[in-house]
DSSP file (Angstrom, degrees, kcal/mol; ACC not computed):
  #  RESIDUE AA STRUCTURE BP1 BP2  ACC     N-H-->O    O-->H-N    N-H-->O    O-->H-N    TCO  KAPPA ALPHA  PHI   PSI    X-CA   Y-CA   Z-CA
    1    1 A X              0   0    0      0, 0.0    13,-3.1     0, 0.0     2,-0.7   0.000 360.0 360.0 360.0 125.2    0.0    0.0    0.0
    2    2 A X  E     +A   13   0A   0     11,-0.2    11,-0.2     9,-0.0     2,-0.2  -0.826 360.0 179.2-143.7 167.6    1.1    3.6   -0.5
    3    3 A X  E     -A   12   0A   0      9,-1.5     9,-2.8    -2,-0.7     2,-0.3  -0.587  20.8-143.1-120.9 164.4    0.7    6.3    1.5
    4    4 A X        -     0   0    0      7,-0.2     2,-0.4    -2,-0.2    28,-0.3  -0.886  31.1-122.9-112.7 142.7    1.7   10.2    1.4
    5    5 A X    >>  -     0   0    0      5,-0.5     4,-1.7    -2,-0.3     3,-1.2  -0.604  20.7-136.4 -89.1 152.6    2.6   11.7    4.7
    6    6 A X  T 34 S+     0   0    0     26,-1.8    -1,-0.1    -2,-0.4    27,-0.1   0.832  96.9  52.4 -77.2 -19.7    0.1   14.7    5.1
    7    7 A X  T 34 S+     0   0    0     25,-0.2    -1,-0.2     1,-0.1    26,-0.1   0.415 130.4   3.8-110.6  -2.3    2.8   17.0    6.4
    8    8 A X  T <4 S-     0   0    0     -3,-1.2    -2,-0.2     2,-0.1    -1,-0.1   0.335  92.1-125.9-175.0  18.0    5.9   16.9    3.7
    9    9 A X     <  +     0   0    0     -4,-1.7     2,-0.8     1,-0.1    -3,-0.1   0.546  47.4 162.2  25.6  38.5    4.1   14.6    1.1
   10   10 A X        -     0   0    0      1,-0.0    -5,-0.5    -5,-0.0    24,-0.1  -0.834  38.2-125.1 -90.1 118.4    6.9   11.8    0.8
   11   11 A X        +     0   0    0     -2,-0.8     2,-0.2    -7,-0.1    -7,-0.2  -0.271  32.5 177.4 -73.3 121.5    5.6    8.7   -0.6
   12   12 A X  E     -A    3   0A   0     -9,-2.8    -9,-1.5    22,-0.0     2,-0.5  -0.850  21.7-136.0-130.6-176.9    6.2    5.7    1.4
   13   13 A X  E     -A    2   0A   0     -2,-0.2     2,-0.3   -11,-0.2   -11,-0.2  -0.992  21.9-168.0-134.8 130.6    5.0    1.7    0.7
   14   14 A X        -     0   0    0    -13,-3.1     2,-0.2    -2,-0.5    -2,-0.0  -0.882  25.9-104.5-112.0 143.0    3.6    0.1    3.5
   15   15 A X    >   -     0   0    0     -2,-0.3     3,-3.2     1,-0.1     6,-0.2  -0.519  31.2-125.6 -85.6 146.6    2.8   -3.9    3.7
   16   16 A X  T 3  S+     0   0    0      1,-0.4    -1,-0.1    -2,-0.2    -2,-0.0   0.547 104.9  55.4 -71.7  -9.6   -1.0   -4.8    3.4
   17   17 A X  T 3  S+     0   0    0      4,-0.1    -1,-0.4   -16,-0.0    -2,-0.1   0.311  77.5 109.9-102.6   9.0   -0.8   -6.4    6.2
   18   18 A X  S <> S-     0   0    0     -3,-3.2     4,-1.6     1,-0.1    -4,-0.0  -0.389  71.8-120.8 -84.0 169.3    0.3   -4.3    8.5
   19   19 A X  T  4 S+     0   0    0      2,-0.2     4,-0.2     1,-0.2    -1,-0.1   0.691 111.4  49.7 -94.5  -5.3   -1.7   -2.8   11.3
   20   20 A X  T >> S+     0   0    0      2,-0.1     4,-1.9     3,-0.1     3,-0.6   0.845 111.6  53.4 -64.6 -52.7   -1.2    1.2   10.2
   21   21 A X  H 3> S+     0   0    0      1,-0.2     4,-0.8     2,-0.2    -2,-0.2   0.962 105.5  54.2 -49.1 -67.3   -2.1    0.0    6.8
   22   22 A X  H 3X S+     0   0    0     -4,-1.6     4,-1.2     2,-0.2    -1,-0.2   0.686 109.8  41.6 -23.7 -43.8   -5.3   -1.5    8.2
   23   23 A X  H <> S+     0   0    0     -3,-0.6     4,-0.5    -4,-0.2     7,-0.3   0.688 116.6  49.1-113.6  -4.3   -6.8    1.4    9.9
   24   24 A X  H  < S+     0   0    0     -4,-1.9    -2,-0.2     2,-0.1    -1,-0.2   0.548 114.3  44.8 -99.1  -5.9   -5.9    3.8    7.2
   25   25 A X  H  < S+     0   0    0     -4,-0.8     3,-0.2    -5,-0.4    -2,-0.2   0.807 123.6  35.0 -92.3 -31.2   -7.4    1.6    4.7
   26   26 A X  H  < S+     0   0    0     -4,-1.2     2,-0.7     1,-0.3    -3,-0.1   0.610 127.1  43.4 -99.2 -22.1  -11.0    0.8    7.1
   27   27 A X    ><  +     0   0    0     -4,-0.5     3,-0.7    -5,-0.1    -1,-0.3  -0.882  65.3 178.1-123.2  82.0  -10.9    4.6    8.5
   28   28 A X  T 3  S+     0   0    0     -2,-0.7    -4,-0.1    -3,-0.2    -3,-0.0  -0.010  81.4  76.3 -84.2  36.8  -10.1    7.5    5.4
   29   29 A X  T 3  S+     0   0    0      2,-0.1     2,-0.5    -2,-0.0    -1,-0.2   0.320  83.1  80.2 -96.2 -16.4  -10.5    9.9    8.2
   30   30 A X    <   -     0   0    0     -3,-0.7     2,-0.2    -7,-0.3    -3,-0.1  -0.651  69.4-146.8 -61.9 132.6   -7.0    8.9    9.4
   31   31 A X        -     0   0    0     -2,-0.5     2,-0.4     1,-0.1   -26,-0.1  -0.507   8.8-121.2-112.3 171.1   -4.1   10.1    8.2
   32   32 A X        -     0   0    0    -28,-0.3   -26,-1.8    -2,-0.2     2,-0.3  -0.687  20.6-172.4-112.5 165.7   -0.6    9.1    7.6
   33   33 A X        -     0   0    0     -2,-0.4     5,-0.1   -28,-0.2   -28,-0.1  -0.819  25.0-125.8-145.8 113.3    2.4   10.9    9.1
   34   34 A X        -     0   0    0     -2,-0.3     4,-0.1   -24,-0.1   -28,-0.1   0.326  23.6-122.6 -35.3-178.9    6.2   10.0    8.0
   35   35 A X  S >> S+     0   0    0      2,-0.1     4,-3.0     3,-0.1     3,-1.5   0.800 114.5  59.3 -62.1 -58.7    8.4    9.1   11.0
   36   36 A X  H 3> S+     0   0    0      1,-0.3     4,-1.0     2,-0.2    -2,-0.0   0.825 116.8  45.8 -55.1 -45.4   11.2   11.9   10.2
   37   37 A X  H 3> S+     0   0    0      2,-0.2     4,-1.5     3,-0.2    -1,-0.3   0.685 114.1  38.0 -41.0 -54.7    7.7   14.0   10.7
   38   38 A X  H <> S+     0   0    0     -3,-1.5     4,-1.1     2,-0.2    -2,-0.2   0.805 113.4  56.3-102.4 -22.9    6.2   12.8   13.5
   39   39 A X  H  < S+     0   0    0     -4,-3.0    -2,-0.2     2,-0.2     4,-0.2   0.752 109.0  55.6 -58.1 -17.8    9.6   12.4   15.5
   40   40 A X  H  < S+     0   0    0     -4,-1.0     4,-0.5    -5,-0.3    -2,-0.2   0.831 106.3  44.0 -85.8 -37.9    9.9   16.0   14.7
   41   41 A X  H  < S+     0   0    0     -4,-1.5     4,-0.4     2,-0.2    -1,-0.2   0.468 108.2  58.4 -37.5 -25.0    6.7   17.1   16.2
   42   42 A X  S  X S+     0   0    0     -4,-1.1     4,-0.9     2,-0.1    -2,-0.2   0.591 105.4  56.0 -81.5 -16.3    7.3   14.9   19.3
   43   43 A X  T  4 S+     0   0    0     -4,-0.2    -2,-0.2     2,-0.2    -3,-0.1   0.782 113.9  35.0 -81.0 -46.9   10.6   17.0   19.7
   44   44 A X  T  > S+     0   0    0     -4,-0.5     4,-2.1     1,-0.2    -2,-0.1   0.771 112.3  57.1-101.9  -6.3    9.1   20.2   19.8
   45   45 A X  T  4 S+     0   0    0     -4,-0.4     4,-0.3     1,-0.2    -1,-0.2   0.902 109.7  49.2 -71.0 -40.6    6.0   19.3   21.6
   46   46 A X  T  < S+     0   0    0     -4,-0.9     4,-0.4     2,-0.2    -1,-0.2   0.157 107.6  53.3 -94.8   5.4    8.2   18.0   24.4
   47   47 A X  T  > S+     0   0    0      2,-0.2     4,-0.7     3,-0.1     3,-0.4   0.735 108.8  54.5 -89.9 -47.8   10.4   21.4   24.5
   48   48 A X  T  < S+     0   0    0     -4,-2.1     6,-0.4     1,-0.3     3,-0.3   0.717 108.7  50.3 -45.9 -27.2    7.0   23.3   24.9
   49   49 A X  T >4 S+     0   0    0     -4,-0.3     3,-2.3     1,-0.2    -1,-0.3   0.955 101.5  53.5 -95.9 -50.6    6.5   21.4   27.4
   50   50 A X  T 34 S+     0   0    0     -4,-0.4    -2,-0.2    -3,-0.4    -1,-0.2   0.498  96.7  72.0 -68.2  -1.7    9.5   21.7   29.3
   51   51 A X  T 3< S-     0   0    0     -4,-0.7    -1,-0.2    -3,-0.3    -2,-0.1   0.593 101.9-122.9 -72.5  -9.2    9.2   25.4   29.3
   52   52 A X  S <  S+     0   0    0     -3,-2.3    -2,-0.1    -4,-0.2    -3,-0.1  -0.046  89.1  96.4 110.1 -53.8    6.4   25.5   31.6
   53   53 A X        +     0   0    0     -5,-0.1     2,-0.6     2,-0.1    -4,-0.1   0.160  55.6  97.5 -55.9  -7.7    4.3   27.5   29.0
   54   54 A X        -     0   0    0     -6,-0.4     2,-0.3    -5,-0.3    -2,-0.1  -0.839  49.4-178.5-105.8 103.7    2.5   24.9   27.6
   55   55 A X        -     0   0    0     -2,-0.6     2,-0.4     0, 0.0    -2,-0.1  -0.784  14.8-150.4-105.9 151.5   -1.1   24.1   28.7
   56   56 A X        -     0   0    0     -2,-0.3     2,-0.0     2,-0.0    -2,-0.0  -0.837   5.8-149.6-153.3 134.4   -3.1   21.6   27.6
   57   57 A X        -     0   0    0     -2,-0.4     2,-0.3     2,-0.0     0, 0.0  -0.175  12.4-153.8 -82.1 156.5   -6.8   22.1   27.7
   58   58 A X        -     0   0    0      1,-0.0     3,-0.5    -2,-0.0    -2,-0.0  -0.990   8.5-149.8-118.7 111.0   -8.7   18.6   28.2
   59   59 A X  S    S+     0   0    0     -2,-0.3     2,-0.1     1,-0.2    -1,-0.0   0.657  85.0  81.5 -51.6 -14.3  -12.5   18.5   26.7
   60   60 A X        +     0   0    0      2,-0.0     2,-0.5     0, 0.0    -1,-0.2   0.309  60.6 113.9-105.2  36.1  -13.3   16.1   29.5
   61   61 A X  S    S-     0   0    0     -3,-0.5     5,-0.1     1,-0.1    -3,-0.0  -0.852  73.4-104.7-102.9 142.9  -13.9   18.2   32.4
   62   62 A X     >  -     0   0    0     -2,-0.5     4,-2.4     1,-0.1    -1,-0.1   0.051  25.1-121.0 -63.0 153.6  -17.0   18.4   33.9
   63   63 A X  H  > S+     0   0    0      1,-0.2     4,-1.7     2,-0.2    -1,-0.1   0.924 117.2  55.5 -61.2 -45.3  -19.4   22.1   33.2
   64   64 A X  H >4 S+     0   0    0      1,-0.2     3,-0.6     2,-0.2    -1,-0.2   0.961 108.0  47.6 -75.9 -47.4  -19.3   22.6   36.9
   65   65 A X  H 34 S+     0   0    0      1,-0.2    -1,-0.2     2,-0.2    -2,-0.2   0.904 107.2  60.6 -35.8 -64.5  -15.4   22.5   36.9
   66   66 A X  H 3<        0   0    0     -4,-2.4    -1,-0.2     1,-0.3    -2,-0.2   0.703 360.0 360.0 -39.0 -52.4  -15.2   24.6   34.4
   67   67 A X    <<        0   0    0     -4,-1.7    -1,-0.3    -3,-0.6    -2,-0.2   0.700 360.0 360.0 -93.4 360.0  -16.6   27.4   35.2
């Protein structure tokens, strides 16, 4: 199978059996994302985060919390 990564559109070939392959083939609301890509987002997600500065808002707090 092959897939384009959504963020820097490099064509990779994935085996038909694999289980990425699977849920982007049964789900085409999923998307694919290279490694070089998604290690690179994981990098900078985890320096935002170590600044302090970085919140991250949760949907799954109760109305009464919230406000």
């Amino acid at each position: 199978m092959k897939v384009k990564c959504v963020i820097c559109d490099q064509i990779e070939s994935l085996d038909d059996d694999s289980p990425i392959a699977k849920k982007l083939r049964n789900r085409p609301i999923h998307t694919y994302m290279c490694q070089q890509c998604y290690d690179r987002i994981k990098e900078k997600t985890e320096a935002r985060i170590s600044t302090g500065k970085f919140k991250l808002y949760s949907t799954n707090v109760p109305e009464d919390e919230w406000w």
